[in-house]
C-alpha positions, 0 to 999 in steps of 0.5 A, a space after each residue: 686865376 692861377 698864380 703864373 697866370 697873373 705873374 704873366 698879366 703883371 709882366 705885360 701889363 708893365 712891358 705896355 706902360 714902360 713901352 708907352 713911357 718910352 714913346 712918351 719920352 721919344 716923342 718930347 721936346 728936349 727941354 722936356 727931356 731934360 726936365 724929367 731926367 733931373 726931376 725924375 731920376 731918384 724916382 727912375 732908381 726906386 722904380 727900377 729897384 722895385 722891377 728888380 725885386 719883382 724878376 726874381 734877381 736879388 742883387 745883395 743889399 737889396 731887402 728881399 720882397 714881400 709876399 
């Protein structure tokens, strides 16, 4: 498999679990909301920071990716 061809599987295999997250959060109770926004938000930053890294865009302070 080609290098871009699987970048692509990476991409949508990511846009489906972040789309299925947000369904998941959609469909919870608001104390549930809640619960996971307070518990969940230094884990939010680190995944998100992670994703950055993976798009290419390296904003500074940030170590660049291993490859």
């Amino acid at each position: 498999m080609s290098g871009s061809a699987a970048r692509l599987r990476r991409a949508a295999r990511r846009a489906q679990l972040i789309g299925f997250g947000l369904s998941l959060f959609a469909k919870s109770t608001n104390t549930a909301r809640l619960n996971l926004l307070v518990k969940g938000l230094p884990g939010l930053a680190v995944m998100l920071a992670g994703l950055v890294r993976t798009i290419g865009y390296q904003p500074k302070g940030l170590p660049k990716p291993r490859r």
